[in-house]
N, C-alpha and C positions, 0 to 999 in steps of 0.2 A: 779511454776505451780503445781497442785495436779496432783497426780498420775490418777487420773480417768479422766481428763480433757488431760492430755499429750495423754492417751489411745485414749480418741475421736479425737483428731488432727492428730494421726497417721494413726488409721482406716480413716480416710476421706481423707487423703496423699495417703492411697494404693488405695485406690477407683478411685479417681481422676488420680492417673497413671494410673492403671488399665483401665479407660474410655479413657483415652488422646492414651494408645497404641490402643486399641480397634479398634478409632475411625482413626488413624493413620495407620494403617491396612487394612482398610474398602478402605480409600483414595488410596490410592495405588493400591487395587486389583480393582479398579474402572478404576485408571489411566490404568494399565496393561490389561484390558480386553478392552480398548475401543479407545488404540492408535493407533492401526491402523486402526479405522474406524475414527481417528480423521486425520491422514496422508492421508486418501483416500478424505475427507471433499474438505481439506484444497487443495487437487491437482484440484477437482473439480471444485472449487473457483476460482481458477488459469486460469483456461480453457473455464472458464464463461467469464473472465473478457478480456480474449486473444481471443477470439470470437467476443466478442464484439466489439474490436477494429482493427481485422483482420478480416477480411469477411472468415469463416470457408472453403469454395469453393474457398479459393484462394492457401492453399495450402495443400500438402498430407503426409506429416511428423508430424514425432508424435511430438506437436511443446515445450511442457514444458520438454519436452527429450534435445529436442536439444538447448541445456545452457552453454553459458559459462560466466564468472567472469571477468571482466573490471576491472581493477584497480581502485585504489580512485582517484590519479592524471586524470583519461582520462576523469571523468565528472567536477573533482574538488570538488568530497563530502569527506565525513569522511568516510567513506566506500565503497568497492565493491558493483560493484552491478550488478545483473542480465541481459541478454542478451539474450532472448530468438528468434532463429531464425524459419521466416518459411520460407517453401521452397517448392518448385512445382517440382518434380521430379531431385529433387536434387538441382535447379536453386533456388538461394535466390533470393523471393518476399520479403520481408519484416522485420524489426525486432524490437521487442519490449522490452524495456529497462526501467529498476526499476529505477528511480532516488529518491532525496527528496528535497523538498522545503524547508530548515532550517530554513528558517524569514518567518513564520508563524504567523500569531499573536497567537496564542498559541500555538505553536512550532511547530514541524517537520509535513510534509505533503509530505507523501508515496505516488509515483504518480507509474505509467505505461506509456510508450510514446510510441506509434509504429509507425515504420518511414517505408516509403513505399522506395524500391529500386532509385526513381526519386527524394526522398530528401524531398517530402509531409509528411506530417503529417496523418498517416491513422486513430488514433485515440488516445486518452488517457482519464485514468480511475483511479479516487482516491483511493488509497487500505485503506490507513486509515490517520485519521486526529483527530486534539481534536479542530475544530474553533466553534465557538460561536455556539448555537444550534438558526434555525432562520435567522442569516447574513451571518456569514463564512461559512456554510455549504451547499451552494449550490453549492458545487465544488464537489457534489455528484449525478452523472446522476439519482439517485431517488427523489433530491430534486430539480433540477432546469436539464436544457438542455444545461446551459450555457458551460461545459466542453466538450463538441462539437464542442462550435465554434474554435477548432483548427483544425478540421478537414479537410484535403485536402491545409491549407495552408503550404506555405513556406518560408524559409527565404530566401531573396535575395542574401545575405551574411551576414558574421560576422558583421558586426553594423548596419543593419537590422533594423532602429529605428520605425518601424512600430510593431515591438514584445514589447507593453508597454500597456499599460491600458491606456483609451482614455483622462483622469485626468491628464495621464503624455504625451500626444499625438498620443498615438498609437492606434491600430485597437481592441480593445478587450476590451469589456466594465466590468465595475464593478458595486459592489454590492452596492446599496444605503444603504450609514452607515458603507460599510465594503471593503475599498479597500486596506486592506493590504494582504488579503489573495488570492485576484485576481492577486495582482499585484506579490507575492513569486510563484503562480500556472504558471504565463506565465515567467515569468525569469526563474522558475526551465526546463519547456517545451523548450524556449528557449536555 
């Protein structure tokens, strides 16, 4: 390599760091200035979706306050998971519980379940998912109503074979063209 040619590959080496810290810098003070409007978003979120599935006049505690941690064993996922209770002056109404659907057809599907004190289902609400854009995805109350229809049911007991998609005999209809993602939303609810 000629001396004058090493010289320009260097200068364009200090440039090019020079830009990579710069812009490395840049990301960070972005991060740091906007985390906690991103932790205040994100609790929001929380309270939209725990609203929605608790009738907000049902109870009077601060309700993503009052959290606790399940084990993995208690639902049978690979992780803990969320438990958020409400409660009407101190008396438990209700509680809403983070599970996942694993057999997804394209994998995990982050549910919300809130079970009413009587053992009813008061609501559930998909946090997030990756199913087909179009078929799987109407297990999102903005795209279809269908994550509803769990609402106010219950299970008679443990082999309950009424909790199945109507394909496999049970009360719960599925998506034409897409019944694997109906069928992981009601066993994981289940």
């Amino acid at each position: 390599m000629t001396p004058s040619l090493s010289k320009a590959v260097s200068k364009n080496a200090r440039i090019l760091a020079l830009f990579a810290i710069v812009c490395t810098a840049i990301v960070g003070l972005v991060h740091l200035l906007t985390k906690d409007q991103i932790i205040f978003q994100q609790q929001q979120e929380l309270l939209r979706n725990l609203n929605s599935i608790i009738a907000e006049d049902n109870y009077n505690n601060i309700i993503y306050q009052d959290c606790m941690i399940l084990p993995r064993d208690a639902l049978n996922t690979n992780t803990a998971q969320k438990v958020y209770r409400a409660r009407y002056n101190n008396q438990p109404i209700a509680a809403a519980i983070t599970t996942v659907a694993p057999d997804g057809y394209n994998g995990n599907i982050e549910l919300l379940v809130a079970i009413n004190m009587n053992g009813s289902v008061s609501g559930v609400r998909t946090l997030k998912h990756q199913e087909t854009p179009g078929l799987g995805d109407k297990i999102e109350v903005k795209k279809s109503d269908w994550i509803k229809s769990f609402t106010n049911k219950k299970l008679a007991n443990k082999s309950d074979n009424r909790w199945l998609v109507k394909k496999d005999g049970g009360m719960f209809d599925q998506f034409t063209g897409a019944t694997i993602t109906p069928r992981a939303v009601v066993k994981a609810v289940k």
